[in-house]
mmCIF entry with sequence, helices, sheets and N, C-alpha, C, O atoms, coordinates in Angstrom:
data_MODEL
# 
_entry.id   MODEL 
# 
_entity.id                         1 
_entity.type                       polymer 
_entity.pdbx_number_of_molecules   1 
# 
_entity_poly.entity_id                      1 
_entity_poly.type                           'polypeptide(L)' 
_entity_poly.nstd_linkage                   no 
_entity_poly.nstd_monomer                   no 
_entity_poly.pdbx_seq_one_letter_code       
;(UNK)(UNK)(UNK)(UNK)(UNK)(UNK)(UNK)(UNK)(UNK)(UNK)(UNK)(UNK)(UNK)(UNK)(UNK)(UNK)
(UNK)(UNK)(UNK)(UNK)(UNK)(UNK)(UNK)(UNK)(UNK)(UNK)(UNK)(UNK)(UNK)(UNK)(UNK)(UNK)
(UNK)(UNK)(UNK)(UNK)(UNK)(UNK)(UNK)(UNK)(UNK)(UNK)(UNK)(UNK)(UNK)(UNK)(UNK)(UNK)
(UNK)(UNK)(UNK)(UNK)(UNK)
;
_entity_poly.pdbx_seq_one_letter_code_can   XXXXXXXXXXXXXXXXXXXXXXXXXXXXXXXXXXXXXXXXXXXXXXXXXXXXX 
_entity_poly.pdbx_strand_id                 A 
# 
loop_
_entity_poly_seq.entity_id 
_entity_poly_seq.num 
_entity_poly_seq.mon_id 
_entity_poly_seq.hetero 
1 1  UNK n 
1 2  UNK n 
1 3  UNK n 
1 4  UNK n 
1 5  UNK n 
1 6  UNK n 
1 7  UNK n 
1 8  UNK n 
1 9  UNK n 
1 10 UNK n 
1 11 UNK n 
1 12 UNK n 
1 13 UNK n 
1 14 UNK n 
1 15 UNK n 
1 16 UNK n 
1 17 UNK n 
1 18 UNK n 
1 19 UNK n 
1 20 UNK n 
1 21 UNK n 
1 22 UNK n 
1 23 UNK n 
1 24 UNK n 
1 25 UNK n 
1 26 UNK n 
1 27 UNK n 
1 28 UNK n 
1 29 UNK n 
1 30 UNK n 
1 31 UNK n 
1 32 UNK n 
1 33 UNK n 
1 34 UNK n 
1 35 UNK n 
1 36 UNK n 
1 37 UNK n 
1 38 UNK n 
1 39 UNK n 
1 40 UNK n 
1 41 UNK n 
1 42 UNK n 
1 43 UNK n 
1 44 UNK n 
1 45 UNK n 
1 46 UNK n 
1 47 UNK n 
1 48 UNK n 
1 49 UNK n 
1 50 UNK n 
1 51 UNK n 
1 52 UNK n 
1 53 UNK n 
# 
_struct_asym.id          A 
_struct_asym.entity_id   1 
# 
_struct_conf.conf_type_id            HELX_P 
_struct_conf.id                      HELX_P1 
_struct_conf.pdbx_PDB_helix_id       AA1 
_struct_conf.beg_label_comp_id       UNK 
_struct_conf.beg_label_asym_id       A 
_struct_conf.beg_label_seq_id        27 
_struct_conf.pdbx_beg_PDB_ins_code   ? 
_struct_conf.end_label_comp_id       UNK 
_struct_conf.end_label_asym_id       A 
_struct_conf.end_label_seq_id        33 
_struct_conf.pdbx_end_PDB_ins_code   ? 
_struct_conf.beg_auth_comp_id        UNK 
_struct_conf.beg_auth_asym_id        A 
_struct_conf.beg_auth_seq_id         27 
_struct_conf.end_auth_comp_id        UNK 
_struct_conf.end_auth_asym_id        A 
_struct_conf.end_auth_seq_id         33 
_struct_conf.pdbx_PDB_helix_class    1 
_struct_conf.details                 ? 
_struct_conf.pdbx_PDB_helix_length   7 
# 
_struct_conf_type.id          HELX_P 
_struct_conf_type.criteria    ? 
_struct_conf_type.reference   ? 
# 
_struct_sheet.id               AA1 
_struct_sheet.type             ? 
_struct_sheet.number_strands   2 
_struct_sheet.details          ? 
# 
_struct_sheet_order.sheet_id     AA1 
_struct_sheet_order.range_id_1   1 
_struct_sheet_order.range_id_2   2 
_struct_sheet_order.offset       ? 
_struct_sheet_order.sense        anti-parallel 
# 
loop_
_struct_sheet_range.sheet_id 
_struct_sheet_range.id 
_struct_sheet_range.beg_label_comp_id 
_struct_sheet_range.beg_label_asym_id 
_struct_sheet_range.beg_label_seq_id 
_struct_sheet_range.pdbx_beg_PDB_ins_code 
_struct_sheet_range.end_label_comp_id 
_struct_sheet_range.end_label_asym_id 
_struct_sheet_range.end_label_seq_id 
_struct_sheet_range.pdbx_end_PDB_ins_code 
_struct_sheet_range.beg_auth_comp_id 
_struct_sheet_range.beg_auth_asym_id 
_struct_sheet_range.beg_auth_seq_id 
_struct_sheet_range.end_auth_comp_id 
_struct_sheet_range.end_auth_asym_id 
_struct_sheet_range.end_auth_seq_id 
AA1 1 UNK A 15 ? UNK A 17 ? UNK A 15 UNK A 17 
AA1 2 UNK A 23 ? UNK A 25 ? UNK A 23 UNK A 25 
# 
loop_
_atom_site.group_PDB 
_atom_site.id 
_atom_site.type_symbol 
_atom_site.label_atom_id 
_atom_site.label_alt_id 
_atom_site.label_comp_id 
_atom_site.label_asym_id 
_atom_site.label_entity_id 
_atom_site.label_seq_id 
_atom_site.pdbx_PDB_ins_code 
_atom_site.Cartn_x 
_atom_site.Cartn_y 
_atom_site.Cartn_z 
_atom_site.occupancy 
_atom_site.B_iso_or_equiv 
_atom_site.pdbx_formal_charge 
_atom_site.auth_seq_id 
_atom_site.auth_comp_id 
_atom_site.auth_asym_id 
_atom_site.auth_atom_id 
_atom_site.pdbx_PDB_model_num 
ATOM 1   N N  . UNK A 1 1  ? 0.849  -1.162  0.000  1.00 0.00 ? 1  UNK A N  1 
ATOM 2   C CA . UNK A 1 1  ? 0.000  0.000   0.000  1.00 0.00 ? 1  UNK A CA 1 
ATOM 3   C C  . UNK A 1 1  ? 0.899  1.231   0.000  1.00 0.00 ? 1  UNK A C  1 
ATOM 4   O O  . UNK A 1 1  ? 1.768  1.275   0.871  1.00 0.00 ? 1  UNK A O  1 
ATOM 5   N N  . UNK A 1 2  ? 0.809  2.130   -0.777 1.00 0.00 ? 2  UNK A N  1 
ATOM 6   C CA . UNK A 1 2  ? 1.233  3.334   -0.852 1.00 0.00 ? 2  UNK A CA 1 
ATOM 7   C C  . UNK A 1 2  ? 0.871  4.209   -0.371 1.00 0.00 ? 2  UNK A C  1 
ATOM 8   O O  . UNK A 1 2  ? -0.306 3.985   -0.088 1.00 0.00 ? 2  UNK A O  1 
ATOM 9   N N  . UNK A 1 3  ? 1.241  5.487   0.045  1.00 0.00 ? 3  UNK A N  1 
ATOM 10  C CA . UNK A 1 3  ? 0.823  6.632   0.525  1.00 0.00 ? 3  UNK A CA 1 
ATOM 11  C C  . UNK A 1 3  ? 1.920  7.825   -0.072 1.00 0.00 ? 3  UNK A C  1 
ATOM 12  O O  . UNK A 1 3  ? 3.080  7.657   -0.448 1.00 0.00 ? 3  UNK A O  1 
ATOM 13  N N  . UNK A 1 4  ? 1.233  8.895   -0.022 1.00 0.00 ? 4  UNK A N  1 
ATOM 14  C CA . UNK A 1 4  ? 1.711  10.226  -0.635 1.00 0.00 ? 4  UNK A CA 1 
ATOM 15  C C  . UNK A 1 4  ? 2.311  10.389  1.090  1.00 0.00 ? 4  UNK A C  1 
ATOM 16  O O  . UNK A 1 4  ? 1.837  10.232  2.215  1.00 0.00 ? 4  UNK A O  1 
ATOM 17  N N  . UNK A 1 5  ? 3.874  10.870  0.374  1.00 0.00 ? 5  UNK A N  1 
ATOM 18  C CA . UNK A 1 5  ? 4.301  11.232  1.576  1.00 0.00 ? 5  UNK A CA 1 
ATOM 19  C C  . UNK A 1 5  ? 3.829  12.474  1.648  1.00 0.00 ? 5  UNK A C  1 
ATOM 20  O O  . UNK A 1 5  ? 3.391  13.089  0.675  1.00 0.00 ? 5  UNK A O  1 
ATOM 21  N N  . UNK A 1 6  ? 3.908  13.027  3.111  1.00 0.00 ? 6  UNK A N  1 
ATOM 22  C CA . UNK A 1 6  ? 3.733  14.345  3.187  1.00 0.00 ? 6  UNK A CA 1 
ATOM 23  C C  . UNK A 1 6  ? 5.034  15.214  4.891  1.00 0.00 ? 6  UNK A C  1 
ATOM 24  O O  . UNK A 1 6  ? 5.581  14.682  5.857  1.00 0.00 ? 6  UNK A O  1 
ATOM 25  N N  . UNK A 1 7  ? 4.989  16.190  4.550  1.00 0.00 ? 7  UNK A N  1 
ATOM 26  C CA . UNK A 1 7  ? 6.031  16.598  5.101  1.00 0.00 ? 7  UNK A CA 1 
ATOM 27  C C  . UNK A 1 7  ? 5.470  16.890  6.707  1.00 0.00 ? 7  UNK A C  1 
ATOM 28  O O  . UNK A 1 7  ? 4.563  17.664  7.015  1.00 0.00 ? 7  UNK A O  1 
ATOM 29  N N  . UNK A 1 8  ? 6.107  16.224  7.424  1.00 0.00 ? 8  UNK A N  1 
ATOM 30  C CA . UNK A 1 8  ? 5.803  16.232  9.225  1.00 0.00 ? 8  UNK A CA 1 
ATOM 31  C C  . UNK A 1 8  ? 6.924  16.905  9.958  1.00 0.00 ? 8  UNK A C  1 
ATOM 32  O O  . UNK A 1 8  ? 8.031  16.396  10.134 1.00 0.00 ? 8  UNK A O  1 
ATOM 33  N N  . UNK A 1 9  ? 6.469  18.347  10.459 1.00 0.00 ? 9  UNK A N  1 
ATOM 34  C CA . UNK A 1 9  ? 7.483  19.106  11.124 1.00 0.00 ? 9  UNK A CA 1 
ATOM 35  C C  . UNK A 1 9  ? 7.435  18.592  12.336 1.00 0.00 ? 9  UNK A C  1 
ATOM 36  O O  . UNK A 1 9  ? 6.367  18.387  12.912 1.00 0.00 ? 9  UNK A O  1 
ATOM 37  N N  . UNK A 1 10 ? 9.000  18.240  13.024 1.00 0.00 ? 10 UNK A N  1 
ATOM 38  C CA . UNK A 1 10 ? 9.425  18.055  14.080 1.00 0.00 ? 10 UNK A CA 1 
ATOM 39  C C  . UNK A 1 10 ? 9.032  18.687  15.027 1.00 0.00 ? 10 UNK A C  1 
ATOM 40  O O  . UNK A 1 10 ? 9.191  19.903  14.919 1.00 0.00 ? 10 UNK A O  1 
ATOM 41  N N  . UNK A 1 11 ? 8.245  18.082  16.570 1.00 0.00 ? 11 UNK A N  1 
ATOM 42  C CA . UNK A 1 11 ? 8.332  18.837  17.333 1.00 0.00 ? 11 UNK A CA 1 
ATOM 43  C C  . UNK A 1 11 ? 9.118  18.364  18.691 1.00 0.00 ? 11 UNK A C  1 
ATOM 44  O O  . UNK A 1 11 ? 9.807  17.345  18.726 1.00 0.00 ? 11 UNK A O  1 
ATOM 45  N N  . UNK A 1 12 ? 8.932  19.188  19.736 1.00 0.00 ? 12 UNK A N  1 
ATOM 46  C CA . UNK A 1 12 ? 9.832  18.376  21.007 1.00 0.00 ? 12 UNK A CA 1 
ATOM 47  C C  . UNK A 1 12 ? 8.475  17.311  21.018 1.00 0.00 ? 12 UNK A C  1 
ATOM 48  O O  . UNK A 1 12 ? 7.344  17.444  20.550 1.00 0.00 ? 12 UNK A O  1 
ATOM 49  N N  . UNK A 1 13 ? 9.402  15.736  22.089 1.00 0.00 ? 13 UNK A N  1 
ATOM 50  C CA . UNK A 1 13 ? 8.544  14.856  22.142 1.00 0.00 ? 13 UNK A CA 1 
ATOM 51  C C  . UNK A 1 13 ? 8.181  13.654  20.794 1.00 0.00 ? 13 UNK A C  1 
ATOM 52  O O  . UNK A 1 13 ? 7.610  12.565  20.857 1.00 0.00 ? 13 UNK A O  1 
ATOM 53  N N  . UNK A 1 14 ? 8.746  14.347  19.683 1.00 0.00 ? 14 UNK A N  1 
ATOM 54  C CA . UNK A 1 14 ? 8.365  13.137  18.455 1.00 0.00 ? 14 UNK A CA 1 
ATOM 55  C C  . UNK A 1 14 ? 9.585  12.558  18.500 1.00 0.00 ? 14 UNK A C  1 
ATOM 56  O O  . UNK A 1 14 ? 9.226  11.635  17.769 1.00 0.00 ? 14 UNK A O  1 
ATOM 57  N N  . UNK A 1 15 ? 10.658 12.311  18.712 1.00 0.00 ? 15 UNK A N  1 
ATOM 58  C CA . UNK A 1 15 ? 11.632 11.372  19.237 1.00 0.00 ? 15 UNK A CA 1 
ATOM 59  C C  . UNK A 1 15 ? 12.622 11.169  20.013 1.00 0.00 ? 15 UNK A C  1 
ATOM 60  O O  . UNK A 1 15 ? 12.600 12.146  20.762 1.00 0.00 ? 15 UNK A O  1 
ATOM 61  N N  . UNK A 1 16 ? 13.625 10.405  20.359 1.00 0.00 ? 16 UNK A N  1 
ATOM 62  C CA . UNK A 1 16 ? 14.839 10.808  21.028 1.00 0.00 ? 16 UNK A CA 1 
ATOM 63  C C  . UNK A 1 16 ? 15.852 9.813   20.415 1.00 0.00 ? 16 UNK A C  1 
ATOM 64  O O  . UNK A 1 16 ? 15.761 8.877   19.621 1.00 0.00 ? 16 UNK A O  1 
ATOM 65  N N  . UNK A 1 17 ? 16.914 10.430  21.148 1.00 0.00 ? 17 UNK A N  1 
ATOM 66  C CA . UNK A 1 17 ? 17.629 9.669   20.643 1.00 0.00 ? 17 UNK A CA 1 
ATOM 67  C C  . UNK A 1 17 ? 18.316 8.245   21.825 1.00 0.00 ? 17 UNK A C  1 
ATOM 68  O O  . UNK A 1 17 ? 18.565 8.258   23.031 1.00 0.00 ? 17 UNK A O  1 
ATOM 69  N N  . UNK A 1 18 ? 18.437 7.075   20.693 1.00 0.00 ? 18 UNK A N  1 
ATOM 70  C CA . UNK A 1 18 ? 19.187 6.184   21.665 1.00 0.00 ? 18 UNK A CA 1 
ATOM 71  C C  . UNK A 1 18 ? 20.370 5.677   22.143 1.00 0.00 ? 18 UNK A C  1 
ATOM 72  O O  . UNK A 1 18 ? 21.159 5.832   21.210 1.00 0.00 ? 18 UNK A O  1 
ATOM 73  N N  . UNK A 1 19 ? 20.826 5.269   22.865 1.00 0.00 ? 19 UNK A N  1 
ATOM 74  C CA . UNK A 1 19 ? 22.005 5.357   23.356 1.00 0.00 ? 19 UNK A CA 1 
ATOM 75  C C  . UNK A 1 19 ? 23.283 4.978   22.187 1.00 0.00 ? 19 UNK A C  1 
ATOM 76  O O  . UNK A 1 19 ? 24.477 5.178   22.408 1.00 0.00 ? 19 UNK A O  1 
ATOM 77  N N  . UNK A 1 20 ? 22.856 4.532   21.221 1.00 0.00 ? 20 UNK A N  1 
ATOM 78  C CA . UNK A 1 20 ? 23.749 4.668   19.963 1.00 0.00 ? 20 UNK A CA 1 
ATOM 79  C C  . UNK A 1 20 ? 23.605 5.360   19.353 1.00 0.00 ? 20 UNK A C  1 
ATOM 80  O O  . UNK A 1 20 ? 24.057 5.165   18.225 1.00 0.00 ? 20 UNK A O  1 
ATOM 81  N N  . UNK A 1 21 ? 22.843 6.743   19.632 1.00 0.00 ? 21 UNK A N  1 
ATOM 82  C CA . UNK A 1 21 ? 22.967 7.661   18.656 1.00 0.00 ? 21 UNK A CA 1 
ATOM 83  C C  . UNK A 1 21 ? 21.802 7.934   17.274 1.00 0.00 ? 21 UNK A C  1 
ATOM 84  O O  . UNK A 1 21 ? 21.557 8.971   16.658 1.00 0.00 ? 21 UNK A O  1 
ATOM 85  N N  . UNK A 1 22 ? 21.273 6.610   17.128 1.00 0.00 ? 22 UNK A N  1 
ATOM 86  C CA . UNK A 1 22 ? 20.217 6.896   16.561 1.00 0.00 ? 22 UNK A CA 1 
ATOM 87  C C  . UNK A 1 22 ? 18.402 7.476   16.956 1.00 0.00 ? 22 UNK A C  1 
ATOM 88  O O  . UNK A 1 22 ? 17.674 7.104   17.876 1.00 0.00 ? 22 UNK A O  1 
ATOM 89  N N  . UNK A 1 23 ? 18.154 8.403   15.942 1.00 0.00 ? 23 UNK A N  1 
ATOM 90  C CA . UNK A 1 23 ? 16.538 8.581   16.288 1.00 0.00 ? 23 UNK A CA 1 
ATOM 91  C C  . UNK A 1 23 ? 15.707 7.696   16.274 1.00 0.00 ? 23 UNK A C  1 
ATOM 92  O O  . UNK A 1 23 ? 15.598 6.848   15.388 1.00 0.00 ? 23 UNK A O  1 
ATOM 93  N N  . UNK A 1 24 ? 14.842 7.827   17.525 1.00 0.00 ? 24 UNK A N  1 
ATOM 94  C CA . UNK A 1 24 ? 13.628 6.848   17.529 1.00 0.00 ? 24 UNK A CA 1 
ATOM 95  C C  . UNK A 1 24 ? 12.409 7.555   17.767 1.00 0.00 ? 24 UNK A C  1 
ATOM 96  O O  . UNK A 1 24 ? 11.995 8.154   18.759 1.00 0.00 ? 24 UNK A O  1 
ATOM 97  N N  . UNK A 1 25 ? 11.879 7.331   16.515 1.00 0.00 ? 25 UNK A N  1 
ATOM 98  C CA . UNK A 1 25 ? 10.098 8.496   16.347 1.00 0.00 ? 25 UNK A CA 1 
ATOM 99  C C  . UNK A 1 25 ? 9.576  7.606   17.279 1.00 0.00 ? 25 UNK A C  1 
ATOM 100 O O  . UNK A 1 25 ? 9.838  6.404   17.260 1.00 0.00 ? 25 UNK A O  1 
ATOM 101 N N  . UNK A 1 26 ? 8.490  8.403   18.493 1.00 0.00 ? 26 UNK A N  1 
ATOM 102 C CA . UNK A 1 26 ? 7.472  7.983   19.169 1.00 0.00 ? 26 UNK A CA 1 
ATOM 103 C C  . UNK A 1 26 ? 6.502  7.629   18.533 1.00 0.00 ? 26 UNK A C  1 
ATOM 104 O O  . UNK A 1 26 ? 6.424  7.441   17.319 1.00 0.00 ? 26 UNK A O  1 
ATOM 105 N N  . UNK A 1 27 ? 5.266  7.461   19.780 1.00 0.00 ? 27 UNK A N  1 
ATOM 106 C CA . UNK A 1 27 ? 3.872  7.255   19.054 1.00 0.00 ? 27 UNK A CA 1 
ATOM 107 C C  . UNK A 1 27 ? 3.718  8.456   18.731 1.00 0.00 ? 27 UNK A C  1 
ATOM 108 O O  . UNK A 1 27 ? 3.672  8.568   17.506 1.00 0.00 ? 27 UNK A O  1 
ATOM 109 N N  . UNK A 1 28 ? 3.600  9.564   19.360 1.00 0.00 ? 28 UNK A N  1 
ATOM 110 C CA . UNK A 1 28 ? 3.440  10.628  19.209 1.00 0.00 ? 28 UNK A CA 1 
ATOM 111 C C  . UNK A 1 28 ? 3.602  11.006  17.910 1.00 0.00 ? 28 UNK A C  1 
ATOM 112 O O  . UNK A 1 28 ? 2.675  11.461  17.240 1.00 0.00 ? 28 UNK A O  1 
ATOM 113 N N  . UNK A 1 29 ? 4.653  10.860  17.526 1.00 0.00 ? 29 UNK A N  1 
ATOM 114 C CA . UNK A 1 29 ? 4.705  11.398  16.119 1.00 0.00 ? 29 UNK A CA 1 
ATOM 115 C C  . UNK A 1 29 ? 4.152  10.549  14.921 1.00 0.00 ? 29 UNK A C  1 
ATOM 116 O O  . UNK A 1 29 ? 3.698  11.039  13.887 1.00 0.00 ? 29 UNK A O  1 
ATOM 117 N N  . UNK A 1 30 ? 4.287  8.716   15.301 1.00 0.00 ? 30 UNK A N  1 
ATOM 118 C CA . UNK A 1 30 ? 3.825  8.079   14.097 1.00 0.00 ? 30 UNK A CA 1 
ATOM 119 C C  . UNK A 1 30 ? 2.398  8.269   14.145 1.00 0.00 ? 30 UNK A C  1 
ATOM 120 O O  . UNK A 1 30 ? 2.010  8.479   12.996 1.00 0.00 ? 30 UNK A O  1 
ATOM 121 N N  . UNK A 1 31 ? 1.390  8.289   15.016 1.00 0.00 ? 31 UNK A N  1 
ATOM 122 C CA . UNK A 1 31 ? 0.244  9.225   15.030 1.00 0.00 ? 31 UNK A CA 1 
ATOM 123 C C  . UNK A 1 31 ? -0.134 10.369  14.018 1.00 0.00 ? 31 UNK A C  1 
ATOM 124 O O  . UNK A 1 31 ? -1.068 10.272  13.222 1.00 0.00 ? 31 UNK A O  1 
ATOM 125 N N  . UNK A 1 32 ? 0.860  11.687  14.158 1.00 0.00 ? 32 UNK A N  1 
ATOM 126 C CA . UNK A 1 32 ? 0.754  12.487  13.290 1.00 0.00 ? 32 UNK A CA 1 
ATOM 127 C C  . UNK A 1 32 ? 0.859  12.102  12.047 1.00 0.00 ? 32 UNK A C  1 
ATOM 128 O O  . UNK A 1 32 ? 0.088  12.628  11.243 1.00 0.00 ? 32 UNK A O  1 
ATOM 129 N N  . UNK A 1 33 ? 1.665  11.265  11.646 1.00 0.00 ? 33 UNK A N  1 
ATOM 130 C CA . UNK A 1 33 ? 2.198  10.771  10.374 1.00 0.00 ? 33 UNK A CA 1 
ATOM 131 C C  . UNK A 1 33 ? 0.513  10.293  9.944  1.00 0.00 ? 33 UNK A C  1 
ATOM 132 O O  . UNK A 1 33 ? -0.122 10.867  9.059  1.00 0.00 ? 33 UNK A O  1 
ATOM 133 N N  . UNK A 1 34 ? -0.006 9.174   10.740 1.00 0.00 ? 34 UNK A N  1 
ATOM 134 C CA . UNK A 1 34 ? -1.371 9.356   10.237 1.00 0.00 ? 34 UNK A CA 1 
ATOM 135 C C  . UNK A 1 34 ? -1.497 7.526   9.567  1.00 0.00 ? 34 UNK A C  1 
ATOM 136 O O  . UNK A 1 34 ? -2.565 6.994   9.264  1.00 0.00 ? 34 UNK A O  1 
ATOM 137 N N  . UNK A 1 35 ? -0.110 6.853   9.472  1.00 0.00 ? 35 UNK A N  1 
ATOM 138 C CA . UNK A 1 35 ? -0.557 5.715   8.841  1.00 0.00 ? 35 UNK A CA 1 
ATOM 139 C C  . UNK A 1 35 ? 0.979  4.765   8.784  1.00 0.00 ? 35 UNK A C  1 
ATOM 140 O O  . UNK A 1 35 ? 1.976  5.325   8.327  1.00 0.00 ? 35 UNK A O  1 
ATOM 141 N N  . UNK A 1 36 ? 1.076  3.189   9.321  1.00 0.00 ? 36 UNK A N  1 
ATOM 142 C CA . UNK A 1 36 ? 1.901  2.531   9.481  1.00 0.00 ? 36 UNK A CA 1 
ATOM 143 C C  . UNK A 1 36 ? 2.651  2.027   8.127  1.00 0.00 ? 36 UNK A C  1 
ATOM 144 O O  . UNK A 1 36 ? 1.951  1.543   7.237  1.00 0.00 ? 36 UNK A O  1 
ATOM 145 N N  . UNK A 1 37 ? 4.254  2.143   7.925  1.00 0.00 ? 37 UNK A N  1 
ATOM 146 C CA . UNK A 1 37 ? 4.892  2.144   6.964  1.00 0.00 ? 37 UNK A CA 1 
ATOM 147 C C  . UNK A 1 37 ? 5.269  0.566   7.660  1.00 0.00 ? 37 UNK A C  1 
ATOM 148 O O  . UNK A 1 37 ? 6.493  0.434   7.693  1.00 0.00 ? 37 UNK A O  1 
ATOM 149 N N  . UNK A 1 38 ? 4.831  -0.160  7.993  1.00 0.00 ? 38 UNK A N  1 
ATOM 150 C CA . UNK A 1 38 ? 5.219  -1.480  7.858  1.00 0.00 ? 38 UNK A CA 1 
ATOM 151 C C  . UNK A 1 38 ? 6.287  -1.890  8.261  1.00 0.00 ? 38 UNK A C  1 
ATOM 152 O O  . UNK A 1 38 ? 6.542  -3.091  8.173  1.00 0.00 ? 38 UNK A O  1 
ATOM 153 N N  . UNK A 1 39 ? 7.602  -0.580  9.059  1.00 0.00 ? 39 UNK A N  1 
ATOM 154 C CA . UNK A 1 39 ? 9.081  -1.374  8.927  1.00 0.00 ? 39 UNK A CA 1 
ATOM 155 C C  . UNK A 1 39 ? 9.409  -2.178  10.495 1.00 0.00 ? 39 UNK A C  1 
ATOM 156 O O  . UNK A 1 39 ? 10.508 -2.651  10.782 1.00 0.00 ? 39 UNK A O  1 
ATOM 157 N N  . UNK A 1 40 ? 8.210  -2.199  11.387 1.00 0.00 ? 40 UNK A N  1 
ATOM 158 C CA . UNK A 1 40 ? 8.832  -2.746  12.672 1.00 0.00 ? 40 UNK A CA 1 
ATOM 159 C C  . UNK A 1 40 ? 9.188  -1.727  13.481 1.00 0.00 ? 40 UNK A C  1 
ATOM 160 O O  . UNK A 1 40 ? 10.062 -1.890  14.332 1.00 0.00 ? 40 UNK A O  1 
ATOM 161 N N  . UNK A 1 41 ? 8.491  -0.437  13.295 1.00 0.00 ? 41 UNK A N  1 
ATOM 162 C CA . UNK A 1 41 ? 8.785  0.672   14.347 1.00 0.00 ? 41 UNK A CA 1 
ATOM 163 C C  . UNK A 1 41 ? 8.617  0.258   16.191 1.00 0.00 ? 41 UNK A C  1 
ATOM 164 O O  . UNK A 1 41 ? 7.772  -0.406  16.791 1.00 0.00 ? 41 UNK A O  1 
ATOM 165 N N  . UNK A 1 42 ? 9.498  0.793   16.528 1.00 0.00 ? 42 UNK A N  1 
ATOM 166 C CA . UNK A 1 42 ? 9.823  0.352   18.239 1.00 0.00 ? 42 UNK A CA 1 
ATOM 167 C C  . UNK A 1 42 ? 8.320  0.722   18.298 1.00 0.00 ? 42 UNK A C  1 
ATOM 168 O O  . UNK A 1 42 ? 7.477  -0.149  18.078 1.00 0.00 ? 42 UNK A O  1 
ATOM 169 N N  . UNK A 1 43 ? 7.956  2.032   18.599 1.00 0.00 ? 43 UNK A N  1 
ATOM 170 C CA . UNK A 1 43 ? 6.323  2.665   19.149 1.00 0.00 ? 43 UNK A CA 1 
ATOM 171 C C  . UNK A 1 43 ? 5.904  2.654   18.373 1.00 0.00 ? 43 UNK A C  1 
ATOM 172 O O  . UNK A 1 43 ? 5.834  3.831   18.019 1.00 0.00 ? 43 UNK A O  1 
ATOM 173 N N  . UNK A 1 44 ? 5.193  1.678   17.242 1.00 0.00 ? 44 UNK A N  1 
ATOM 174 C CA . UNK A 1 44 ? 3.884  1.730   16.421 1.00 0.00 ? 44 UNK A CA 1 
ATOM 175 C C  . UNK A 1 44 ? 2.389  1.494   17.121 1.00 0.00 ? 44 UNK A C  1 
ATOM 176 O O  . UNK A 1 44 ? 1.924  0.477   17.635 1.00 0.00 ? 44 UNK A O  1 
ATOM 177 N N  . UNK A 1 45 ? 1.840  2.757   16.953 1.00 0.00 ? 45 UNK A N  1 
ATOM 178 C CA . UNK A 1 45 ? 0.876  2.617   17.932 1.00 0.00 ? 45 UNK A CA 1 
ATOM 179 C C  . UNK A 1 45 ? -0.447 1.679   16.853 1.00 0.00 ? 45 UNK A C  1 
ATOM 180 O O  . UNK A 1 45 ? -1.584 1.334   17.176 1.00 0.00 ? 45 UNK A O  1 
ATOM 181 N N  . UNK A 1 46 ? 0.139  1.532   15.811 1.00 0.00 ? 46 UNK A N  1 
ATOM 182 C CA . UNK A 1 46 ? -0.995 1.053   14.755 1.00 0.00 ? 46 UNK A CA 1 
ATOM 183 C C  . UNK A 1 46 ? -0.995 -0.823  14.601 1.00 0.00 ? 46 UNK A C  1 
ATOM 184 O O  . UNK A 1 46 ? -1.580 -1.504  13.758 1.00 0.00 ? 46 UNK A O  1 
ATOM 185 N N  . UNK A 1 47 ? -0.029 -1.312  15.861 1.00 0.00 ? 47 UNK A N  1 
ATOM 186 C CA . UNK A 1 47 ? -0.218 -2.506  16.070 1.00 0.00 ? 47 UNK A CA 1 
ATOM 187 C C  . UNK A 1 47 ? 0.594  -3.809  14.818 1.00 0.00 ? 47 UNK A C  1 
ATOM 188 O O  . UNK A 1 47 ? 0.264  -4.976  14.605 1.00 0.00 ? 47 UNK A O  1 
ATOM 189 N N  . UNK A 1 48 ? 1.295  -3.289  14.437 1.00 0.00 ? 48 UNK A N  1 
ATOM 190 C CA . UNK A 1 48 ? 2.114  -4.024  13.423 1.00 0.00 ? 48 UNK A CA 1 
ATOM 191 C C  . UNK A 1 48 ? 3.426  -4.593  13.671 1.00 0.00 ? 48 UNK A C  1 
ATOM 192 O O  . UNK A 1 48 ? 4.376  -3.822  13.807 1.00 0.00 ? 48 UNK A O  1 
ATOM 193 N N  . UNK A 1 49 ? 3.597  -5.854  13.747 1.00 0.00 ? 49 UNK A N  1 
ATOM 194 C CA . UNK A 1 49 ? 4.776  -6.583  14.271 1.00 0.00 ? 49 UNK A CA 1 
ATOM 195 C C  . UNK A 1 49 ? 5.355  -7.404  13.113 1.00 0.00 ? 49 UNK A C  1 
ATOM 196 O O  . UNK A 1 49 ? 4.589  -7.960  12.327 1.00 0.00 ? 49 UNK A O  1 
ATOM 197 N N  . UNK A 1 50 ? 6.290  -7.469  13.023 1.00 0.00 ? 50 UNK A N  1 
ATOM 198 C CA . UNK A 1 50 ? 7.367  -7.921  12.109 1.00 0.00 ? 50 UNK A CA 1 
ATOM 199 C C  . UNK A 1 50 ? 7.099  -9.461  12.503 1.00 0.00 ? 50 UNK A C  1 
ATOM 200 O O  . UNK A 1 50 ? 6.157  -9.850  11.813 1.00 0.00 ? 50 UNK A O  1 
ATOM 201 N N  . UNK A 1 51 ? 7.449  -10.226 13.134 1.00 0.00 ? 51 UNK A N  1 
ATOM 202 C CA . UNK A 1 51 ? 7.646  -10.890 13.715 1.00 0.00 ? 51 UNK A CA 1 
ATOM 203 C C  . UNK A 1 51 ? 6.040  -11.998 13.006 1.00 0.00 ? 51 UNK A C  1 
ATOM 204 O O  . UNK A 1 51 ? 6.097  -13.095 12.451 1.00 0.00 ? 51 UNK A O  1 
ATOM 205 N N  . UNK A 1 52 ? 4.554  -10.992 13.387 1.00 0.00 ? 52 UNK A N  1 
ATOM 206 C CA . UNK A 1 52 ? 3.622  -11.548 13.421 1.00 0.00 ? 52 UNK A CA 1 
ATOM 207 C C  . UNK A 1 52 ? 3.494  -11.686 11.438 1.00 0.00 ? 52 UNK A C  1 
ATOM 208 O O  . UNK A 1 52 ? 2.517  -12.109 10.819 1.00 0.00 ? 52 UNK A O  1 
ATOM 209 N N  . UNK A 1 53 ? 4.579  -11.269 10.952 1.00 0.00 ? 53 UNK A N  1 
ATOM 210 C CA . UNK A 1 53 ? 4.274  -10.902 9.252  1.00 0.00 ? 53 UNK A CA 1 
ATOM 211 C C  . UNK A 1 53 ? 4.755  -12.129 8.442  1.00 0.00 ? 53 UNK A C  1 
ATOM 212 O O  . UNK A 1 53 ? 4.656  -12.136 7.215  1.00 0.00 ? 53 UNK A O  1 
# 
């Protein structure tokens, strides 16, 4: 399934970073985003597990 990306301005609270240095988007923000890209996000609040795929 495709979706038109669309551009989501950063706010405080849409991620942090983890102890290696990489960003990790919250729910908070995959919320805003509005729709699950399927990759196994840590906080997918839209219930999608890699694992269960």
């Amino acid at each position: 399934m495709l979706f038109p990306k669309k551009r989501i301005p950063i706010e405080e609270g849409d991620y942090y970073l983890t102890p290696e240095g990489y960003k990790c988007f919250t729910e908070q923000y995959h919320l805003k985003r509005g729709y699950c890209c399927e990759s196994g996000c840590r906080h997918c609040p839209y219930g999608f597990n890699v694992k269960k795929k």
